[in-house]
N, C-alpha and C positions, 0 to 999 in steps of 0.2 A: 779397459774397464767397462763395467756393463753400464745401461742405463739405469736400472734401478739400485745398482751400487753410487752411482754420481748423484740420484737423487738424494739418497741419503746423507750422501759426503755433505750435498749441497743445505742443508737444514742442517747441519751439526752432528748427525746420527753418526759416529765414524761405526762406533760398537756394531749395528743394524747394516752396516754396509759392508763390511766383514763376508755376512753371510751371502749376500748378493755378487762378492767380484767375481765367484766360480762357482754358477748356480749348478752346475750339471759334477760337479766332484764329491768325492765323500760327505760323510758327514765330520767326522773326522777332520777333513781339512778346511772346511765349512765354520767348522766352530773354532776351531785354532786360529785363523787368519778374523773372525771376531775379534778374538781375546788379545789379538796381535794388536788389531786395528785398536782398538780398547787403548791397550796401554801405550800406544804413540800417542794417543791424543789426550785421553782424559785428564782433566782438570785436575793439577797436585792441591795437596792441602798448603795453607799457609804455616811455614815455618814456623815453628813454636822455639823460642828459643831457650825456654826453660825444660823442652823436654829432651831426658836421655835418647831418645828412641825415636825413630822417624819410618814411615810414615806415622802417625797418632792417632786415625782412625779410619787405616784402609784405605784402598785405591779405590773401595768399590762407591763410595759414599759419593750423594749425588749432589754436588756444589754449584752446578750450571744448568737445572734444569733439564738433564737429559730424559728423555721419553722410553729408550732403551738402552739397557743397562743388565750386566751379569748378576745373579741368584744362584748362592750356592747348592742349592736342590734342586731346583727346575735349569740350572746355568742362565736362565737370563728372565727377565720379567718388563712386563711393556706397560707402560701408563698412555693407553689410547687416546685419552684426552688431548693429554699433550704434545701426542704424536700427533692428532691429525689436525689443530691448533697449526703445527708447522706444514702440514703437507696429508691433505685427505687421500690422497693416491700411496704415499709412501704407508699412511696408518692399514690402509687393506692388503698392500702387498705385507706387510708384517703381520699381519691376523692370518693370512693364508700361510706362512711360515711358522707361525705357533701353531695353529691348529693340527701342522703336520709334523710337529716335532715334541709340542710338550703336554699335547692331550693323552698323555700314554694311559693317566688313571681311567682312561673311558676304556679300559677293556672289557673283556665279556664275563658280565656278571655284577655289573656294578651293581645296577638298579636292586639285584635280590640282598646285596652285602649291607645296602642301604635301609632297608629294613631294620639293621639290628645296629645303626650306629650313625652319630649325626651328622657326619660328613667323613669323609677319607681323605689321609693325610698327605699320601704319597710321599711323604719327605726323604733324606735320607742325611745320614751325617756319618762325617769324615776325618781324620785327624793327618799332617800331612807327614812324611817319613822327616822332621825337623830335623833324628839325633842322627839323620845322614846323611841329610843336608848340612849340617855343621862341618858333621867327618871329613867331606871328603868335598864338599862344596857343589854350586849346581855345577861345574864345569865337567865332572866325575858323570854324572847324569848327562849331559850333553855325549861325552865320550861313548857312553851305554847307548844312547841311543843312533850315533853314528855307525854302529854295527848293528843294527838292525836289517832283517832280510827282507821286513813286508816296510818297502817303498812307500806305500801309501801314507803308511800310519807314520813312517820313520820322516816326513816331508812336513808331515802337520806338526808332529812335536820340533821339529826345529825352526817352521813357521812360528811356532810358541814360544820358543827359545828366542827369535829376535825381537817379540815384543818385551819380556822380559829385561832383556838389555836396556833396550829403549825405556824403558820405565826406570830404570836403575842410573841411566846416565841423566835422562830428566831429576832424576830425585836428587842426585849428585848435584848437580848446578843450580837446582834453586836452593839446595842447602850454600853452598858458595856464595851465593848470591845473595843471600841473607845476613850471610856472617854467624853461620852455628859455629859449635864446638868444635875447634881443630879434632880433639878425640871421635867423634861423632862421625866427622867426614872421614878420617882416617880408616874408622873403623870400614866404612861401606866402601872406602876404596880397595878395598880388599875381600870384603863379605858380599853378598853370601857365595860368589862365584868359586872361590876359593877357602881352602880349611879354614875352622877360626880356630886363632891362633890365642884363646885366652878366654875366660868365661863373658868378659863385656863381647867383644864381637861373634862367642855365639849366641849372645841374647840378641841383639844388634841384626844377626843375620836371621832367626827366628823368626821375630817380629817383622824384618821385611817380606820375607816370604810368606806367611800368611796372612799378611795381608790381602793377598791374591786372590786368593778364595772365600773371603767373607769373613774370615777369622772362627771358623767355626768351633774348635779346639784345639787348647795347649798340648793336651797331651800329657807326657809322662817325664816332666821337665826336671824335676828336682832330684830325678834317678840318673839320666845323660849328660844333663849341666852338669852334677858332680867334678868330674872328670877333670870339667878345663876351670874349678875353682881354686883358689892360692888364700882364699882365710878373708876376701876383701867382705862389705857388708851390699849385696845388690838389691834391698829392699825399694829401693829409690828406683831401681833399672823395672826391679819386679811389677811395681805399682804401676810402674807407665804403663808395664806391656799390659797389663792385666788390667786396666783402664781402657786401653785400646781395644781389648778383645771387648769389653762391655760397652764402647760409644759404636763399633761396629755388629752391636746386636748377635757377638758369641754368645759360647755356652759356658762350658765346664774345663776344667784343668784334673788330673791326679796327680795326687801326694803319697811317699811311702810304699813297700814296705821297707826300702833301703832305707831307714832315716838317716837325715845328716844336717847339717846346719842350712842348709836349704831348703828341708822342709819346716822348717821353722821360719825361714827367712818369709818363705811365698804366706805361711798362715798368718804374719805380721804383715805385708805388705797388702792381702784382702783386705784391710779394715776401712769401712767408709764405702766397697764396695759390692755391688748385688753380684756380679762377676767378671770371673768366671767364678764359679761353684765349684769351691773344693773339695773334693773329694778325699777324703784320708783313712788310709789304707791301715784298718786297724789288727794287729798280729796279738798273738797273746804275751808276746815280748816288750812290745812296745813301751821306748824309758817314760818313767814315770814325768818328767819334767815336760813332756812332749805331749803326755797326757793332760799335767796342768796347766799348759798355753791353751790346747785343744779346747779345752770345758770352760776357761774362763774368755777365750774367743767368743765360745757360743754362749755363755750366760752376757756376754757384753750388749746381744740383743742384733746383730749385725748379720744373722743367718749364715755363718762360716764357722768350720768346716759343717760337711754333711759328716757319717761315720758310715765307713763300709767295712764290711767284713770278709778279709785280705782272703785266710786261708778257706772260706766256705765259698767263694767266687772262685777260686782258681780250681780247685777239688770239680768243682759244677763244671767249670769250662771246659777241663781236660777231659773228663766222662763225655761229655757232649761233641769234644771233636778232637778224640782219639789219636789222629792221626800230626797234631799239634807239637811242638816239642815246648819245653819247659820255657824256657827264654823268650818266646813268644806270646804262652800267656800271662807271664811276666808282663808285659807290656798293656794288657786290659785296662781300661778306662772305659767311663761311661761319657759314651759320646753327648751332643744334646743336652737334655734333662740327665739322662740317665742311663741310655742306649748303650751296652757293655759295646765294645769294639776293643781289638789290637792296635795302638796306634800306630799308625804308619803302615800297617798294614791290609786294612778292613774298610770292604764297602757293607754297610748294614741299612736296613730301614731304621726311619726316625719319627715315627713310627709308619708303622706302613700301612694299617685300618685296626680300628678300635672295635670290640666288640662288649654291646653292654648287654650284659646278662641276665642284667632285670631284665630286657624287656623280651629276649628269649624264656624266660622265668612266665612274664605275664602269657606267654602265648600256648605255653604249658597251661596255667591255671584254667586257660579257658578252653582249652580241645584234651587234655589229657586228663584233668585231675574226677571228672565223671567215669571216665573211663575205670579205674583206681581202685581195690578193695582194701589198699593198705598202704600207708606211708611208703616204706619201701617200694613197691609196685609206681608210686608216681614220681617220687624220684627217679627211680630207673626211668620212665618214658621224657622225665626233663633232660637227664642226662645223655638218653640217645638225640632226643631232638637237638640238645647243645652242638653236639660232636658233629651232625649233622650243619648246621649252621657254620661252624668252624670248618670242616671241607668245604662248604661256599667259597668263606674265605679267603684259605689257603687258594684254591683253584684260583682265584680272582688274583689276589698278589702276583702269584707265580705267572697271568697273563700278563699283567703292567710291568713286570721286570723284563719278559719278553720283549714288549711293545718299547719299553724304555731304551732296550738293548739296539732296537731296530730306527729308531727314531733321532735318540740323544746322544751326546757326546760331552764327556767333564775332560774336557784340556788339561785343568792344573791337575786336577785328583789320577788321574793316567800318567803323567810325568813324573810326581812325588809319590804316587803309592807302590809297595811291594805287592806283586813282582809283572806288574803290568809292560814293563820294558822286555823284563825275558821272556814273557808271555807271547809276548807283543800280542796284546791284547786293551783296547779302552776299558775304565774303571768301569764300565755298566756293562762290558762284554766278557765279562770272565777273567780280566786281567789281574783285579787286585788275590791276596794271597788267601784271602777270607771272604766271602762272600753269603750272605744272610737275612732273611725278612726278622723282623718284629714285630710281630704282630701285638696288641695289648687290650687291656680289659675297662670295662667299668660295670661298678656295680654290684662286683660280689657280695662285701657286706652286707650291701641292704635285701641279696640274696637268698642270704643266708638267714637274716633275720625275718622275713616273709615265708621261707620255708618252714620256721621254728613256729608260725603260727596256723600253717597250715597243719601242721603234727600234732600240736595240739590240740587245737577247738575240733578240727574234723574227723581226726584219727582216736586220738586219743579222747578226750571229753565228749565226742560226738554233738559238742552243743549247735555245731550251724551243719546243713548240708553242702555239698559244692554248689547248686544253687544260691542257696540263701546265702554262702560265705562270699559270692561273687556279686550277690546284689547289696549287702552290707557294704561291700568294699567300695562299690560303685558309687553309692548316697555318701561314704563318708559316715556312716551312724557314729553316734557317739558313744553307745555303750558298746557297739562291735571294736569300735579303736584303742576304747578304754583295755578291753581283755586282751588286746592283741598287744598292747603296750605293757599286760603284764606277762605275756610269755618271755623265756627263756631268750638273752642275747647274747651276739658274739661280741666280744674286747670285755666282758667282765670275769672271766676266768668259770664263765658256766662250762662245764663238762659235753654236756649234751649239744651245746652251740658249739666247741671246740668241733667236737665227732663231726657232726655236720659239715664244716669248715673244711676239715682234712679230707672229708669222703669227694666233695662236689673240686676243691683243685689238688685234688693229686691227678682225678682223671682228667680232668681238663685240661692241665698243661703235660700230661703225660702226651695227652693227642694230637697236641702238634709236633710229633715227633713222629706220627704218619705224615707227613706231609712233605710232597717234595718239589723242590725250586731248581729249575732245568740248569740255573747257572750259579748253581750255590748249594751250600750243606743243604739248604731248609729253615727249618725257623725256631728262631731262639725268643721264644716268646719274655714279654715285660710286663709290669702292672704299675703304669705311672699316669697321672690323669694330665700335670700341663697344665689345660683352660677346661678340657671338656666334662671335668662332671658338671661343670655349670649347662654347657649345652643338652649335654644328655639329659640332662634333668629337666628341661625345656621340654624334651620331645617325650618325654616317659610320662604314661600316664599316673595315677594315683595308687603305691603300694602299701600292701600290708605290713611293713619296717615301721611306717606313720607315714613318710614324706608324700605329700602335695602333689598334685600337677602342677609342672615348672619352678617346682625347688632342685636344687642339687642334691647329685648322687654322691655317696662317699667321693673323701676325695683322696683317698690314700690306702692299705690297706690294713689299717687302725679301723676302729670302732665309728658306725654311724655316729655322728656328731651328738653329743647330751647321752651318749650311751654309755661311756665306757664311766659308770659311779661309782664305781671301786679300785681307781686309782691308776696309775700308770703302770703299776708291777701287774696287775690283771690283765691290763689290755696288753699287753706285753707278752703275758706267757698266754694268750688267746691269739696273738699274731704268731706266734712260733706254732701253731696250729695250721696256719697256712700253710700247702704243702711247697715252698717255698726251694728246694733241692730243684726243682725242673722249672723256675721262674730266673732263666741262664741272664737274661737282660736288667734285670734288678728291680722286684719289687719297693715302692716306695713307703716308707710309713714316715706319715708325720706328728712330729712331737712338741705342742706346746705348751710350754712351761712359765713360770711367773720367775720373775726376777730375782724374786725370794732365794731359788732354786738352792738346795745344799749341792756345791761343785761334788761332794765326795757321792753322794747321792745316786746322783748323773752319772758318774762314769761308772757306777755300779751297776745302774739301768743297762745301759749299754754296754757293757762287757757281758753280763746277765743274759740279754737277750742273744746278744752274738754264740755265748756256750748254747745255746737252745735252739741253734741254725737260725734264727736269724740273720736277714743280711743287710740292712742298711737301714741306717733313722738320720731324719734333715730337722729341726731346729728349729722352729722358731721361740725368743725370750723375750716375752712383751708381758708391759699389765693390761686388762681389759680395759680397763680408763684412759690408757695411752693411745688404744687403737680408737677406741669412741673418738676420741679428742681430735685422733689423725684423721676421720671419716668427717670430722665437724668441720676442723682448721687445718687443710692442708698446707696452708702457708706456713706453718709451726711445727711442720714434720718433713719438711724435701728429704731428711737422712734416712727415714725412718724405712728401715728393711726388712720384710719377711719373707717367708719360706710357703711359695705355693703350691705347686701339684708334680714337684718336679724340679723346679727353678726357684730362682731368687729374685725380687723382683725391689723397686720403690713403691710402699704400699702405696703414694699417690699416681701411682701409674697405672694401678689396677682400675679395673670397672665398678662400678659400684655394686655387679652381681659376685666378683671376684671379694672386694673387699669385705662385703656381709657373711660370705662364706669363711674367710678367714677370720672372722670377729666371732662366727656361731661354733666355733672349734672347741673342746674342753681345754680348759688352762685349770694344768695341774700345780699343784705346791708341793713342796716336801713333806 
């Protein structure tokens, strides 16, 4: 063993020491003998003996103060404090090891990408192959990978194979040791290694396996589980794992289009929690009884399910990659927030840089719009300069997935993703079956709606010139803001806002379909915000829409906030405006509504918007007095759940710039 592998041993680091016993070999076997070292030693959780389900929140969760520790996007993340706390020698050989392995976002071009967006995400999100791992069990995958020709790769996945063990015989004996559930131990004496033999030990083996990896996503459970169910009620097995995915800071699950009493089971077993986020996979078939658990979930106030729209996602998908067979995009889920993927088969961005539009928008106003003898004439120059900024971009992406490919290595996501083994290829080198950037937006609306007043006042009414409409905008005048707040907006079913809408993203998301990613389709661009319309609205200066410097940008692709006053069915048939057929990754809209709500209403909305291509609306069912009250007394609301830019979250978890934005949202009535 090396010396800077013992140093690590020696301060507790086993994870960090991993990387050091065989400084000069792959990366590949570099990071597997990690995730080895990882799972011999890390701290189990303490036995719960009321729970189904074991582990209960991940192997990855940090009980002993470790300094270094695996990340399911970066693979590993370092708290230098507390690294160098134990050993200031050991915290520098680790910053020279990261710097050379997880700075991949520093590729060339950041600094210009940086310009139009407030930070880059680089993330990326996964789901792992579960309903094959149930099949046929990990030993099925060990056998695959025993016939492997490249040596290298085929030494590391079975270095990752014996930590795997090792973690499964540890979990094994302090279940024993505790005195769980003979059912419980039985199950894992058998799982996940081998088939399960019945729907509890494939939940059983699920749940232990993803563990591994962060828990990033369920997946596409209530279509696989099928299979090994006999009529029992697994609400109770459901909630554990679906608790577990949420204490170890997962995402999302999909539900449907198969329905069967398991998607029923998993929409009763969300209740009480933020996630995973369900996703339910809405057909125009869909039984009616499935619909009224659905709307009376989501009128319960608890942010579940979202609603997607089954056959407008899949039609998208197959156009976009051709070459797909049916049964595969079958398996779509939105990874993350919302991030479409194959599960079990797809490495995608999560997102992978955000671009806000306004502030390409603003950068037009002030070099383009002189230039200009006619509305049209300065849209065309925003829209070349857009497309422009968008090949930045693109270029930029497509280096850090280079850079990533060259630097990093995902141990568990190479072992469980298709078809990385017949590849023989690692998850960030080409091996998974799918491979893809996301790139996403912000800011359209209020794009659109500063557009609508540049048509106006300058074009049309000629009442300011591009100077003076650039020096009004800059004071903030009050009769300039007045007029511009009486021009024409988008989410109220204005016609001419609508036109607009459709002109500026058809071609926008048409144009990342120039773009090419050297180890993947390309890019299946998204419009989900997350956290960042709050950021970006930080960095954006003061637009013609009305918002401020350092308020927020839209946070969804619904109506600028206070805008949409004519109801939900307007902002509705104004989001079907959106050119939403080439948004392959899933536009977000969000919808909130008063408790009032008529259930028969709601599903009308939403089936409504889905015949009109739209493709997905998230939920939230709150009174504006209940969120005041939860922003005053958060001791009087811990349950209290909404729907943020993407996710689901505990409104007292949110920031206070996160929670005002949710409070300034229209709440509609029936």
């Amino acid at each position: 063993m090396t010396k800077q592998a013992e140093l690590f041993f020696s301060v507790g680091e086993y994870f960090a020491a991993g990387f050091f016993e065989e400084p000069t070999s792959s990366n590949a076997k570099r990071f597997c003998r990690a995730y080895r070292r990882f799972y011999e030693n890390c701290p189990l959780e303490n036995v719960d003996l009321s729970a189904p389900l074991f582990p209960s929140d991940g192997c990855l969760r940090d009980r002993e103060g470790l300094a270094v520790k695996p990340q399911y996007c970066r693979q590993f993340e370092v708290d230098y404090h507390k690294l160098a706390a134990k050993s200031q020698a050991a915290a520098e050989l680790m910053r020279e090891f990261e710097e050379a392995h997880t700075y991949f976002a520093a590729a060339p071009g950041k600094e210009e990408v940086l310009k139009y967006t407030a930070y880059i995400d680089a993330w990326n999100h996964s789901c792992l192959d579960l309903k094959r791992i149930c099949a046929e069990g990990v030993n099925g995958f060990e056998e695959r990978v025993a016939k492997m020709e490249n040596a290298d790769l085929k030494e590391a996945l079975l270095d990752l194979l014996c930590g795997i063990k090792a973690y499964h015989s540890r979990a094994l004996s302090a279940l024993r040791q505790a005195g769980a559930a003979e059912k419980l131990i039985s199950a894992l004496e058998w799982v996940p290694f081998r088939p399960a033999r019945n729907a509890y030990e494939a939940m059983v083996s699920a749940n232990f396996m993803f563990c591994f990896d962060g828990c990033d996503d369920m997946g596409h459970m209530d279509s696989w589980l099928y299979k090994y169910w006999h009529g029992e009620d697994l609400t109770a097995e459901m909630h554990c794992m679906m608790k577990n995915l949420q204490t170890s800071f997962g995402w999302s699950m999909s539900v449907g289009p198969e329905y069967n009493e398991l998607t029923r089971q998993f929409i009763v077993a969300s209740k009480g929690l933020a996630r995973p986020m369900i996703e339910l996979r809405v057909t125009p078939d869909m039984p009616n009884d499935l619909w009224e658990l659905a709307v009376a979930t989501a009128l319960s106030g608890g942010g579940q399910p979202s609603f997607y729209n089954d056959p407008a996602i899949s039609e998208r998908l197959s156009r976009r990659i051709p070459h797909a067979p049916a049964e595969d995009i079958f398996e779509f889920c939105g990874m993350g927030c919302t991030e479409t993927a194959m599960t079990g088969l797809t490495y995608c961005g999560g997102i992978d840089s955000n671009l806000n539009v306004l502030k390409v928008f603003l950068e037009s106003l002030e070099s383009d719009l002189g230039l200009s003898e006619t509305f049209d004439e300065f849209f065309e120059r925003f829209m070349a300069r857009l497309h422009r900024v968008q090949d930045k971009v693109m270029a930029y992406i497509n280096g850090y997935y280079n850079r990533r490919a060259e630097t990093c290595f995902a141990p568990i996501r190479t072992l469980f993703t298709e078809d990385c083994i017949s590849k023989e290829l690692g998850f960030y080198q080409g091996g998974a079956r799918y491979t893809y950037a996301v790139p996403s937006d912000s800011g359209i609306p209020n794009t659109v709606d500063s557009l609508l007043t540049v048509k106006k006042l300058i074009f049309e009414d000629r009442a300011y010139t591009p100077e003076t409409y650039r020096s009004k905008l800059a004071d903030r005048d009050p009769e300039f803001m007045a007029l511009c707040a009486a021009c024409p907006a988008y989410g109220t079913g204005n016609d001419e806002a609508d036109e607009i809408m459709t002109r500026l993203t058809s071609r926008f998301y048409a144009h990342y379909k120039t773009g090419k990613l050297d180890l993947g389709l390309g890019f299946l661009p998204t419009s989900h915000q997350f956290t960042r319309h709050i950021c970006e609205g930080d960095t954006t200066p003061p637009t013609p829409d009305g918002r401020d410097m350092g308020t927020p940008v839209s946070d969804s692709i619904a109506a600028v906030n206070g805008k949409a006053v004519f109801g939900p069915t307007a902002m509705l048939n104004s989001a079907s405006a959106w050119a939403q057929e080439d948004v392959y990754a899933i536009p977000v809209l969000n919808l909130s509504i008063n408790k009032k709500f008529d259930p028969a209403v709601l599903r009308a909305l939403i089936e409504g918007y889905f015949r009109m291509g739209g493709t997905q609306i998230q939920i939230t069912c709150l009174t504006s007095e209940t969120l005041q009250d939860a922003k005053l007394h958060p001791e009087k609301h811990g349950d209290l759940i909404v729907r943020v830019g993407g996710y689901s979250e505990f409104f007292k978890n949110l920031t206070p710039e996160l929670q005002n934005a949710v409070l300034e949202r229209t709440m509609f009535e029936s």
